[in-house]
N, C-alpha and C positions, 0 to 999 in steps of 0.2 A: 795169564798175566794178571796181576796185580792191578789194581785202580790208579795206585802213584807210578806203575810203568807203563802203565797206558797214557797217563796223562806227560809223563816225560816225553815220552815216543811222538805223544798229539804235538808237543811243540817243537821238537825235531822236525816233522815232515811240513808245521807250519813256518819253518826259518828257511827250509830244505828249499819249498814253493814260493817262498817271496824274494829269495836269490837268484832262482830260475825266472822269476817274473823281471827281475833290475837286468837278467842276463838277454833274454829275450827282448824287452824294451832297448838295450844296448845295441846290439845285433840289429835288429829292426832297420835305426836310426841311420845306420851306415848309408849310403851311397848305392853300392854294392856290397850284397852281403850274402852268406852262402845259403839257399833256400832250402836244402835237405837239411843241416844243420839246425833251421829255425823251427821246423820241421820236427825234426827228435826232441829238441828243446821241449816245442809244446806239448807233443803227446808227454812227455814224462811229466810234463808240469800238469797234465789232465790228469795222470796215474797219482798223483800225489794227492789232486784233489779227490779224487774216491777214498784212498785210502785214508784220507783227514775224514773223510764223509764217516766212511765205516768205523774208525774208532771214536767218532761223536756221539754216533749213533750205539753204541756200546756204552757207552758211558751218560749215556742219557737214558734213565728210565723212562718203560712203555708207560703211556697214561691215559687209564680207557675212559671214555666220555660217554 
């Protein structure tokens, strides 16, 4: 992948994780709310955050000290 398809993709999975974060804050607030649901929600919201980690980390040159 390309540096400008990486960087597109980086803001994909960062719009991706902040919808999942307004969905789960949603969910949450209920009363009654469905706990496996909130459940899936988070762990993908966690897989997103790796994989925002990993193409940062791509994209951030090493820099030895």
């Amino acid at each position: 992948m390309t540096e400008e398809e990486l960087r597109r993709q980086l803001v994909e999975l960062k719009i991706e994780h902040d919808d999942l974060d307004a969905a789960i804050r949603a969910l949450a607030s209920q009363p009654v709310h469905d706990t496996l649901q909130l459940q899936r929600l988070k762990r993908k919201k966690l897989a997103l955050k790796d994989a925002i980690a990993r193409i940062h980390d791509r994209l951030t040159p090493d820099i030895i000290a």
